[in-house]
C-alpha positions as CSV (number, residue, x, y, z in Angstrom):
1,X,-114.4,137.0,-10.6
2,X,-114.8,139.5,-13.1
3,X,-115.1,138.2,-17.2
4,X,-112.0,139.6,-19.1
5,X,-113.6,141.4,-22.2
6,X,-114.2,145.2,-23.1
7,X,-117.9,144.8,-21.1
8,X,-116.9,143.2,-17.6
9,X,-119.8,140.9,-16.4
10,X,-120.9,142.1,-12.8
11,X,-121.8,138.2,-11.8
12,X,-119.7,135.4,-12.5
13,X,-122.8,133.1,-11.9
14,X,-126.6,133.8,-12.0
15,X,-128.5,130.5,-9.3
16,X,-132.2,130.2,-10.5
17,X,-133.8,127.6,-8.1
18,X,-137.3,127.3,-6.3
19,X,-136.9,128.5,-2.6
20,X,-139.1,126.0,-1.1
21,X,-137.3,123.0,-2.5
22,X,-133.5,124.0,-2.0
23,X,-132.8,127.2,0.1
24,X,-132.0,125.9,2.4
25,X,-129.6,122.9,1.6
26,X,-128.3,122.5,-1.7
27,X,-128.7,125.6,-3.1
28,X,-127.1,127.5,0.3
29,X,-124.0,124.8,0.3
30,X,-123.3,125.5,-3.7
31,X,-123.4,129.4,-2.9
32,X,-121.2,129.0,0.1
33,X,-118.5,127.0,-2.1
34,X,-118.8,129.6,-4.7
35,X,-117.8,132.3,-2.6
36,X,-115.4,130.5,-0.9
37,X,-113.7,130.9,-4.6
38,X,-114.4,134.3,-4.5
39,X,-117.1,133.9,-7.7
40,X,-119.1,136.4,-7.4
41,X,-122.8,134.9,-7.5
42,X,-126.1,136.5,-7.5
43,X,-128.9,134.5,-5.9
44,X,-132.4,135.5,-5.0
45,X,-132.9,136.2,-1.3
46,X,-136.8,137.1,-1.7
47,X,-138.9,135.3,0.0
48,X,-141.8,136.9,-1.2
49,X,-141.7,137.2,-4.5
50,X,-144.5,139.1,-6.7
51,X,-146.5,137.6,-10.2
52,X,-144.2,138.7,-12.8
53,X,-140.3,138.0,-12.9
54,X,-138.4,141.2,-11.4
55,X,-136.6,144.0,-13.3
56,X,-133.7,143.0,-11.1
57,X,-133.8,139.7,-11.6
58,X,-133.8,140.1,-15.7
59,X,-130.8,142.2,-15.2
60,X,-129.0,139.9,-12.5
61,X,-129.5,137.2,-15.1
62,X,-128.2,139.4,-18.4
63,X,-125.1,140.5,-16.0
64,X,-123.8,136.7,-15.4
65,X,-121.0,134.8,-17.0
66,X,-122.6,131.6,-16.3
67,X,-126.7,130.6,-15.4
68,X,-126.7,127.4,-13.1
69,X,-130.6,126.3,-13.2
70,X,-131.3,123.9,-10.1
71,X,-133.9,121.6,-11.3
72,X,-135.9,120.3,-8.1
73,X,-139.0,118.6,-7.8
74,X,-140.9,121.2,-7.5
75,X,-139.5,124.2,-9.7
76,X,-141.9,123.8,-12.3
77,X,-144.8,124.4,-10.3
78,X,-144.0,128.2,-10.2
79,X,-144.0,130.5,-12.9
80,X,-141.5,132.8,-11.6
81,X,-138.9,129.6,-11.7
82,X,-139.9,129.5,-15.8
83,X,-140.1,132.8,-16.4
84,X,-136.3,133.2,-15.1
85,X,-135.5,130.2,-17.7
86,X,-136.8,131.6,-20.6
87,X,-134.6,134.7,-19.7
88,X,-131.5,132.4,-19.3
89,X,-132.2,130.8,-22.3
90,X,-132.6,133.7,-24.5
91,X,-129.3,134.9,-23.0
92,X,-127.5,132.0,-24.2
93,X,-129.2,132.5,-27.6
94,X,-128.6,136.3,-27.7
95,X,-125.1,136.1,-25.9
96,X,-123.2,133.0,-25.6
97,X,-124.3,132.8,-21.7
98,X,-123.0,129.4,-20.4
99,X,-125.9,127.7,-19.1
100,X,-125.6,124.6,-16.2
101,X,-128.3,122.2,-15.2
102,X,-127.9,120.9,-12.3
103,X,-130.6,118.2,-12.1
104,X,-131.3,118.0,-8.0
105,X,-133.5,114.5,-7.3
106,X,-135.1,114.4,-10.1
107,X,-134.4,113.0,-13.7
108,X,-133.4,114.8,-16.7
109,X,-135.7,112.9,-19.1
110,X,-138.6,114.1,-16.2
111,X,-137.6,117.6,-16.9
112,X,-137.4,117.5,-20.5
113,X,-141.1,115.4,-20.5
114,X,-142.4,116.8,-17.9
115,X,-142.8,113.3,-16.0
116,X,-143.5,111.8,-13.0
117,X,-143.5,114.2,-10.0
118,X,-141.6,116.7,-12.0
119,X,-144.3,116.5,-14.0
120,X,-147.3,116.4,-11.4
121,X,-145.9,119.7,-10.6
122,X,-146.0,121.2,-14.3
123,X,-149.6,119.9,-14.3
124,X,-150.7,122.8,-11.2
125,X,-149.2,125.3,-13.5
126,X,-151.1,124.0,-16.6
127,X,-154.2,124.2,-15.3
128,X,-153.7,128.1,-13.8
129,X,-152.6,129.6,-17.4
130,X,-154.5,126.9,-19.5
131,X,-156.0,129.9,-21.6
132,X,-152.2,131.3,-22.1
133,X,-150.8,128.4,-24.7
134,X,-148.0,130.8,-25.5
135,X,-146.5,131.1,-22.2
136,X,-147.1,127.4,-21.6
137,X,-145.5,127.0,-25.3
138,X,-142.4,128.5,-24.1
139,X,-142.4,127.3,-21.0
140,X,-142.4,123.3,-22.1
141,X,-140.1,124.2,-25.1
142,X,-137.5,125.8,-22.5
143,X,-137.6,122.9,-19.9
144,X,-137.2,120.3,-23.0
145,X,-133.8,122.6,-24.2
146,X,-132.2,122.9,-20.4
147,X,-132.9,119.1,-20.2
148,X,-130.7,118.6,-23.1
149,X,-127.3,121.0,-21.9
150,X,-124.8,119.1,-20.1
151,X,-125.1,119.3,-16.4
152,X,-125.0,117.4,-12.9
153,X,-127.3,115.1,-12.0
154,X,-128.0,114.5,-8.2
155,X,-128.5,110.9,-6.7
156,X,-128.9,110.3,-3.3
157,X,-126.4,107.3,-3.4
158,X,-124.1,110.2,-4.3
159,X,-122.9,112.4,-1.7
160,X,-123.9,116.5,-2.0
161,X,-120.7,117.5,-1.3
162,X,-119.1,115.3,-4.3
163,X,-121.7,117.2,-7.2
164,X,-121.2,120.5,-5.1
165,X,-116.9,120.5,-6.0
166,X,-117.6,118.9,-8.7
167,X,-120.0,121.8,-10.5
168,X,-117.7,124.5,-8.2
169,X,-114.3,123.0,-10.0
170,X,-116.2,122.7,-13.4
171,X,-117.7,126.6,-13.1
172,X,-114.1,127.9,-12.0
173,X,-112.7,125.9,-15.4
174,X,-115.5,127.4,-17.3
175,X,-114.6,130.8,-16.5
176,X,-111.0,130.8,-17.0
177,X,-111.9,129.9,-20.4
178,X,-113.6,133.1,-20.7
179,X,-110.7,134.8,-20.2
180,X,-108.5,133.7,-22.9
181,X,-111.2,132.4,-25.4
182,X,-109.5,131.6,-28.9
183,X,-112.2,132.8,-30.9
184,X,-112.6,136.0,-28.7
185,X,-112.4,139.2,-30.8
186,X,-110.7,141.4,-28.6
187,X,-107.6,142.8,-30.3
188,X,-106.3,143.2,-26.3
189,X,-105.9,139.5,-25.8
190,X,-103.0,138.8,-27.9
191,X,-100.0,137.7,-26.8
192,X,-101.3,138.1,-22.8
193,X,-101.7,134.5,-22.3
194,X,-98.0,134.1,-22.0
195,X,-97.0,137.1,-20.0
196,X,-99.9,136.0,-17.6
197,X,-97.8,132.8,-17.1
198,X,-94.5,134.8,-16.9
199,X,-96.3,136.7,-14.4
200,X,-97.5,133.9,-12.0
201,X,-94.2,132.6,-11.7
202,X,-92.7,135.8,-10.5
203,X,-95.3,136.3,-8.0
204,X,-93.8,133.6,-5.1
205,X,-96.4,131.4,-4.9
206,X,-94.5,129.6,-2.2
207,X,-93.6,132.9,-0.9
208,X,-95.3,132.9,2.8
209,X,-94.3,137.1,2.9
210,X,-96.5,140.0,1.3
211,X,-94.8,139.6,-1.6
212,X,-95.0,143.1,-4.4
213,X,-94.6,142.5,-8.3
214,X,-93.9,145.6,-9.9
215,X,-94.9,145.7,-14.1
216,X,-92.7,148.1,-16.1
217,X,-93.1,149.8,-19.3
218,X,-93.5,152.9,-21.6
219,X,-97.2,153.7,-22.0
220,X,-99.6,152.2,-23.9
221,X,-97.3,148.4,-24.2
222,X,-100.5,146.9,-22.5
223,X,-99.3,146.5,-18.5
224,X,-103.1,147.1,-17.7
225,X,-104.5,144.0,-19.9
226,X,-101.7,142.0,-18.7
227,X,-102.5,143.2,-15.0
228,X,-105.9,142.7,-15.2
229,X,-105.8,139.2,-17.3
230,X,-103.6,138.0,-14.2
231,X,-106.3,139.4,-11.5
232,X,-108.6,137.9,-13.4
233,X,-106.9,134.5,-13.3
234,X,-105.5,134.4,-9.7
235,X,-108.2,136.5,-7.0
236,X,-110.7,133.4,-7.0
237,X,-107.7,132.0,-4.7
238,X,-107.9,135.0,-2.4
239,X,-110.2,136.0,0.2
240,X,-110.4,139.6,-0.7
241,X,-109.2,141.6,-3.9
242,X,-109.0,145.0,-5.3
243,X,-107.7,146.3,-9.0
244,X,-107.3,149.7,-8.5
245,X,-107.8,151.1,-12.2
246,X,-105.8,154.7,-13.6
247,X,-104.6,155.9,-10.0
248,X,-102.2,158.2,-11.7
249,X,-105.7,159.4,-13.3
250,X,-107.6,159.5,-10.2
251,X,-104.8,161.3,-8.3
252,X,-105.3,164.2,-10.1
253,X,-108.5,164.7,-9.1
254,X,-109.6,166.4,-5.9
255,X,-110.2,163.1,-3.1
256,X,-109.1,161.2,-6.0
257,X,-106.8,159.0,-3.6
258,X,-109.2,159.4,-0.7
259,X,-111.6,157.5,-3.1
260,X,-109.6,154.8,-4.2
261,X,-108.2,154.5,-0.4
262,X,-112.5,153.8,-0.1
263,X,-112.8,151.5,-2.9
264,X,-109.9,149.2,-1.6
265,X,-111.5,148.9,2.3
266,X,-114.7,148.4,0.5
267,X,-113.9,145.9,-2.1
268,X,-111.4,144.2,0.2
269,X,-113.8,143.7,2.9
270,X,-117.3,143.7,0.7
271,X,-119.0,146.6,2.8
272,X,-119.8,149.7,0.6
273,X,-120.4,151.1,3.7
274,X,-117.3,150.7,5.5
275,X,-115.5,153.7,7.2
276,X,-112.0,155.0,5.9
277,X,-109.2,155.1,8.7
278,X,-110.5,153.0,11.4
279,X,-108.2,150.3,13.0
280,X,-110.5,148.5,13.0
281,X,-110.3,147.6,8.9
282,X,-107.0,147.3,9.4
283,X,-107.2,144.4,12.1
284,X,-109.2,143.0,10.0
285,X,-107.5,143.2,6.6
286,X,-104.4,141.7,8.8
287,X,-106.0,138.3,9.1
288,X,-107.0,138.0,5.4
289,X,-105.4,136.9,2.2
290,X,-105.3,139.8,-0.1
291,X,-104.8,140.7,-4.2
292,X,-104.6,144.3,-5.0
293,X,-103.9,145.5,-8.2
294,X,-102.5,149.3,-8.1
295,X,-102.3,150.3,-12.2
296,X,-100.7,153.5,-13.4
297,X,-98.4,154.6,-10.6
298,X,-96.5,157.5,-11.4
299,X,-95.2,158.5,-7.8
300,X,-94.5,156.9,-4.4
301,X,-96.8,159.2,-2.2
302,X,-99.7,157.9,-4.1
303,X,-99.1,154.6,-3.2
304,X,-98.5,156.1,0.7
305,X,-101.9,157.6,0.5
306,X,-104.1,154.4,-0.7
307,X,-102.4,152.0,1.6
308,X,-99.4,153.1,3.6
309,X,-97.4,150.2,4.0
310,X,-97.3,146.5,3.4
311,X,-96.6,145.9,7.3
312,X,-100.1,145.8,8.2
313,X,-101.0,143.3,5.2
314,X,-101.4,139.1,6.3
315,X,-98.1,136.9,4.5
316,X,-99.1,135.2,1.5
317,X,-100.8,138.4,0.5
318,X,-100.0,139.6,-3.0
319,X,-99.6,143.0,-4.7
320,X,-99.0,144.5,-8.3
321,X,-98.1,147.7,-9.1
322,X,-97.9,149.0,-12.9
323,X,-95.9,152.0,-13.6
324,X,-93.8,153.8,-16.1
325,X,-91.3,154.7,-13.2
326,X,-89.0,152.1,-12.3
327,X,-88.3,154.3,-9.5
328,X,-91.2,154.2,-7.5
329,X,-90.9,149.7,-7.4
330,X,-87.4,150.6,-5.9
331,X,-89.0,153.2,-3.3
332,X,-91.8,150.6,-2.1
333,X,-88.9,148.1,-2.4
334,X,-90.1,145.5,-4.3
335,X,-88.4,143.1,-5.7
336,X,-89.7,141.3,-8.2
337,X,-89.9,143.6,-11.6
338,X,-91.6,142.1,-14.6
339,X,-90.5,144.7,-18.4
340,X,-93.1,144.6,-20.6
341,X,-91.9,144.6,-23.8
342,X,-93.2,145.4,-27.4
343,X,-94.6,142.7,-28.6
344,X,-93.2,139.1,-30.7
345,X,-93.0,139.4,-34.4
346,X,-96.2,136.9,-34.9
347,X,-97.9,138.2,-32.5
348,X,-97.7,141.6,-34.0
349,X,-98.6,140.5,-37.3
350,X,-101.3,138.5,-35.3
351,X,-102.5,142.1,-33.9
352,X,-102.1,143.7,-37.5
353,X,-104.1,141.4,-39.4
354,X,-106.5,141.4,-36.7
355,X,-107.3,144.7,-37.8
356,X,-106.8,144.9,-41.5
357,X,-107.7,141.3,-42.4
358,X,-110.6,140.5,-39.6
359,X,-108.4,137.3,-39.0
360,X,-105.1,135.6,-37.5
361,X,-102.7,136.0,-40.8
362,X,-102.6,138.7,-43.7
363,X,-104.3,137.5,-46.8
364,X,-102.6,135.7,-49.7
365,X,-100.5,138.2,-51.4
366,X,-100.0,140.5,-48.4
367,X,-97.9,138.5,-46.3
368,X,-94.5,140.2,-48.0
369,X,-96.4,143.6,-47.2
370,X,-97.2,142.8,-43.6
């Protein structure tokens, strides 16, 4: 699930756990369950792994929503485990990164002491980089902050599954917040919130057909935010989806449409690799639940090119289509056709002062003005 703001995230979540502990049971059942909601999750496959934190990993971690840390009994025994803390950390300091603990059979006052056999495990560490004090300063001082966030704390009177949906619902909440933040500076977001609702309704959620919205409008109304803010929203709840940005840009370029005809296979099926034109795709595409976005259609054929028809597509898919040409949602046949329209009055002056003021309302003495 991609962030809504002017620099999309690539990860919605970034996992930091030690291998040996969890791999292979918690941390592989919380993974499954996030991709089940289509939240796109970045976790460290290495077995392997070298002295110093990865370039990769730094940049894994800096391209996430949201950090869950998986505290285990034995993460503090390896400095690679610390190393990707203090990164988390200083991305929460830096950028507002939501950070998770998720305290896995062990104690959260353990962490943040480093007691018991949380500790024990601390003290291996301590003794290797005993002549580093700074490292082990930043080390202790990170495990003592993580211990204090607000987390999950697993007991083993308490079934895995229970904490698993539990952290899976709660990281799902957390970034539909992101979307629509209050305090969110982006100009973009006002007045979307509402059309997004407008939006959902019209899209048939009960519908069991491949059901096609079609968003109308002159240029430059905002159908793309409004698009996107809805994909945004809804394609945790599919199993594959595709926002096709500017195809009336990428038309006019040559193998523009052969390109995006690639980037919906790939995206839909998650294989970069995957061939264009073989039934095969196709079978498969028929036995999933599908979102794709198609923004800035300005002809039928284009629409042809990418993806044919909807026959092939499994009911209970769902597809937008923005356009300034009414004519080309009547020519697909769809049915369903959301007009933007300029915005409210207060959400305008919203947007105006926004820009002139730095705030929600004109200062005092500019409101007749405004």
């Amino acid at each position: 699930m991609a962030s809504f703001s002017g620099n999309y995230k690539k990860y919605d979540v970034f996992v930091s756990f030690r291998g040996e502990d969890t791999r292979d049971n918690f941390t592989s059942h919380l993974y499954s369950a996030l991709s089940r909601q289509n939240i796109q999750t970045f976790i460290d496959d290495q077995l392997n792994r070298g002295y110093e934190i990865s370039e990769s990993l730094v940049k894994a971690i800096k391209a996430s929503a949201i950090s869950v840390i998986i505290f285990s009994e034995d993460y503090a025994s390896s400095r690679w485990c610390l190393d990707e803390l203090a990164e988390i950390l200083e991305c929460k300091k830096e950028n507002a990164q939501i950070v998770l603990p998720v305290f896995y059979r062990v104690d959260p006052s353990d962490v943040r002491n480093q007691t018991w056999s949380f500790g024990d495990s601390f003290s291996k560490l301590e003794e290797r980089f005993e002549q580093n004090s700074e490292k082990l300063h930043t080390w202790r001082k990170g495990l003592r902050e993580a211990a204090g966030l607000s987390g999950f704390h697993y007991r083993s009177i308490r079934p895995e599954s229970e904490l698993i949906n539990e952290a899976v619902n709660h990281i799902s909440k957390r970034l539909l917040d992101q979307v629509f933040r209050p305090n969110d500076n982006k100009n973009q977001l006002v007045g979307v919130e509402s059309r997004v609702e407008e939006i959902e309704s019209l899209l048939g959620v009960q519908s069991k057909d491949v059901y096609a919205l079609g968003i109308w409008g002159i240029g430059g109304i905002g159908k793309t935010t409004v698009a996107r803010a809805t994909f945004d929203k809804i394609s945790r709840y599919f199993e594959g989806s595709c926002f096709l940005e500017n195809v009336r840009g990428e038309s006019q370029r040559t193998g523009g449409l052969a390109c995006l005809r690639q980037k919906l296979l790939s995206n839909l099926l998650k294989d970069e690799n995957v061939i264009p034109g073989i039934d095969l795709n196709f079978r498969r595409l028929s036995r999933m639940k599908v979102l794709i976005v198609f923004d800035d259609v300005t002809c039928f054929s284009q629409l042809e090119s990418i993806i044919g028809s909807l026959d092939w597509l499994m009911p209970v898919s769902r597809i937008i289509i923005t356009t300034r040409n009414k004519q080309v949602l009547r020519n697909w046949g769809v049915r369903k056709i959301y007009e933007m329209e300029a915005l409210e009055y207060h959400h305008a002056l919203e947007l105006f002062s926004r820009h002139a003021f730095k705030q929600n309302h004109p200062d005092v003495g500019y409101e007749e003005l405004s």
